[in-house]
N, C-alpha and C positions, 0 to 999 in steps of 0.2 A: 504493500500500500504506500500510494507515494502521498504527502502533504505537502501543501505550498499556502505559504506564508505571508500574506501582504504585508511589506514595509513601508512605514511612510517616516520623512522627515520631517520635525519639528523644530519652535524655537525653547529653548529651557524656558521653563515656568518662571527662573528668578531672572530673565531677560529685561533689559526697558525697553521697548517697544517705541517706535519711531518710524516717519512715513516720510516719502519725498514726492517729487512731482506732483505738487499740489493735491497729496494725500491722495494717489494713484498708486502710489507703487509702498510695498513692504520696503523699509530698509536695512538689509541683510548685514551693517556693516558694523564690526564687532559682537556680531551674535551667536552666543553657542547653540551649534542644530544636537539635538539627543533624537533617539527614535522616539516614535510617538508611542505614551505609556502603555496606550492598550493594544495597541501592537507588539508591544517587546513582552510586559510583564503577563498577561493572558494568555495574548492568541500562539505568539512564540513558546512559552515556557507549557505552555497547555502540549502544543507540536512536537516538542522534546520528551517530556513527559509518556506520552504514546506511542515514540518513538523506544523509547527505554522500557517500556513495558512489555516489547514484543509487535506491539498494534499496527506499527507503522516500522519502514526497510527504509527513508528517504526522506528529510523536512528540507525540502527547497526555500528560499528566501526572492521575493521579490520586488524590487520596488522602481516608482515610474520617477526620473530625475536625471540629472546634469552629474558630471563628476565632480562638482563638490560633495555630493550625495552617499560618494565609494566610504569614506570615514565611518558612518553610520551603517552601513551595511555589512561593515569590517567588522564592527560589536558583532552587529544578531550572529554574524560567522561564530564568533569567538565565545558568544552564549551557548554553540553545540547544533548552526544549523551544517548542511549536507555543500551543502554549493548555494550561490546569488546569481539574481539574473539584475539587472541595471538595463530598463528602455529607456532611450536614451534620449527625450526630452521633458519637458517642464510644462505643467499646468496645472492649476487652481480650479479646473473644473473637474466633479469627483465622472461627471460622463464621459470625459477623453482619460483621467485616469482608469474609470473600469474598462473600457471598451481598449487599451492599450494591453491590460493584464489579458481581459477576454481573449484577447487576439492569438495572444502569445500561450497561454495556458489552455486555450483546445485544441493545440496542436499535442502536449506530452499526456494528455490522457491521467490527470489527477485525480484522486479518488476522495481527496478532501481537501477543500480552502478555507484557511482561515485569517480573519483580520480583525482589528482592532471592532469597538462597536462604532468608533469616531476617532475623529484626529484632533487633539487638543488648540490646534489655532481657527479652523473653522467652525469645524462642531457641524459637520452638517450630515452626518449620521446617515449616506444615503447607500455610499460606495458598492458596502457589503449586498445589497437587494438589486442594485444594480449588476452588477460580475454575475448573481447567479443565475438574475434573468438572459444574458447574454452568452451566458455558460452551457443556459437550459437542466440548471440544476436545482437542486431542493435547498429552499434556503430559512435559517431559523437565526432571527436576531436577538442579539441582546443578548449572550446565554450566558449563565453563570457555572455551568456543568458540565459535561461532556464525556462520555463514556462510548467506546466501542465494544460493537461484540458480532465480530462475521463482516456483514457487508451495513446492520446497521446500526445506526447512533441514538443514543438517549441522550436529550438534554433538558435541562432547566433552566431556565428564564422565568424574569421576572416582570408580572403583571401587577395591576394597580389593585392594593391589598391583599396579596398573596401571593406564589405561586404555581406555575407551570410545568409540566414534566412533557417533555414531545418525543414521540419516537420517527425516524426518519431514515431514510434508505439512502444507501450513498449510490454515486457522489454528490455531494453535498458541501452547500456555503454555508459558515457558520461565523455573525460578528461575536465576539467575543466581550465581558465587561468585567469590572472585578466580585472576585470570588472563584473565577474558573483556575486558578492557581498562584502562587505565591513568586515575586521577585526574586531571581536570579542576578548575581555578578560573575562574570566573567574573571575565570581564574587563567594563572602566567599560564600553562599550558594550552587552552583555550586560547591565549592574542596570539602566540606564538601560530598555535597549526591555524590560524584565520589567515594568516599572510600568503600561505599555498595553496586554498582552497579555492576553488574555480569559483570567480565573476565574470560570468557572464556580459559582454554589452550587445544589446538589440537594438537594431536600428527601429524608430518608432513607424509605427502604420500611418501618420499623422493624420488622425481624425481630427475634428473642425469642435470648438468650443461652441455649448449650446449655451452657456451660462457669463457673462465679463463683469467685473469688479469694478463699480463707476467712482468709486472711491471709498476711502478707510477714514472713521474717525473716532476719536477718542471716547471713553465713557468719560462721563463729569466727573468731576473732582469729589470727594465726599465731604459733606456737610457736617460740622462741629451738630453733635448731643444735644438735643434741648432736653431740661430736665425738670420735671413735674412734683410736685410735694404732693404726698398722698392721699390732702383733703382736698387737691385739686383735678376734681374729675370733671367738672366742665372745661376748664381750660385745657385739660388734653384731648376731650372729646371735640373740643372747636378747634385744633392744631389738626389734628388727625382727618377731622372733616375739610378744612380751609384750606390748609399750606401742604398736609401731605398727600392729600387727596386719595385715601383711602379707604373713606368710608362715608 
């Protein structure tokens, strides 16, 4: 059974964030890229996991990017994936992202994809439903679980006030969220064998963006505490109704 691993590039969480071209463009300069959490610490360690159990013979890594991108792809190697593939351009839109992976991953015939349930700088949670529709696979988000047994899977996800348990037949797309396994670092013998371990570069299929970014802009600054004495409940009920407007 082979698994393939969507990777995607982020910016670190303790990044400051900065925009140029009249708050058109990201500005990439002085910012540390880490893999995207739920990429690395779920969907990847979940794929090793499976893979060390028997379940799986192969965790491919892949992700759609420039070769600044190779850095980050050189971790998931050195986390315990098989070999990366790297197509080799750029965009912000998660439909020329899946339709890139789709391209390239129904030609090796995978029996299970896995990827984050989102990427921490968009958040736009689509990717994963995307690639399986285009894959023509079975696809199950959000999952907190994941177990194989033969050809199918059980998972867990989670629904509003409870949960879910699904069973589903491979091959199969599965986003990933936490809970479905525990963060991994990458030990010296791990960076070491990442450095000779096959990356792959694909020339991209270049599909056409359905989605363009007409500009980035900051959230507000936060507002100092107003603070209330406790025999004053109409004046927080007129703050709350007036200035905060939520109620």
């Amino acid at each position: 059974m082979k698994i393939l691993v969507c990777i995607s590039q982020v910016p670190d969480t303790t990044t400051k964030i900065a925009f140029s071209d009249n708050n058109t463009t990201f500005n990439t300069a002085g910012v540390t890229m880490i893999i995207n959490p739920y990429d690395e610490w779920y969907a990847l360690v979940r794929a090793l996991e499976l893979k060390e159990s028997g379940a799986a013979t192969a965790v491919h890594l892949i992700t759609v990017g420039k070769a600044d991108a190779e850095p980050v792809i050189r971790k998931a190697l050195a986390l315990g994936g098989d070999e990366a593939i790297r197509i080799d351009t750029e965009s912000h839109d998660p439909f020329v992202v899946a339709s890139e992976i789709a391209a390239y991953a129904r030609t090796e015939n995978y029996d299970l994809v896995l990827c984050g349930k989102e990427s921490i700088d968009y958040n736009n949670g689509v990717m994963g439903a995307m690639l399986a529709e285009m894959l023509d696979m079975n696809y199950v988000g959000f999952a907190t679980k994941l177990d194989l047994s033969g050809n199918t899977a059980t998972i867990n996800r989670e629904i509003e006030g409870g949960e879910e348990t699904d069973t589903a037949g491979l091959p199969l797309v599965v986003s990933c969220q936490k809970g479905m396994s525990e963060a991994r670092i990458p030990n010296m013998r791990g960076i070491m064998a990442a450095r000779t371990k096959p990356l792959k570069v694909v020339a991209a299929s270049g599909f056409a963006a359905v989605a363009t970014i007409v500009s980035y802009e900051m959230p507000p600054a936060k507002t100092g505490v107003k603070m209330f004495d406790a025999d004053n409940m109409d004046g927080l009920v007129a703050a709350l109704h007036n200035e905060a407007k939520v109620i």
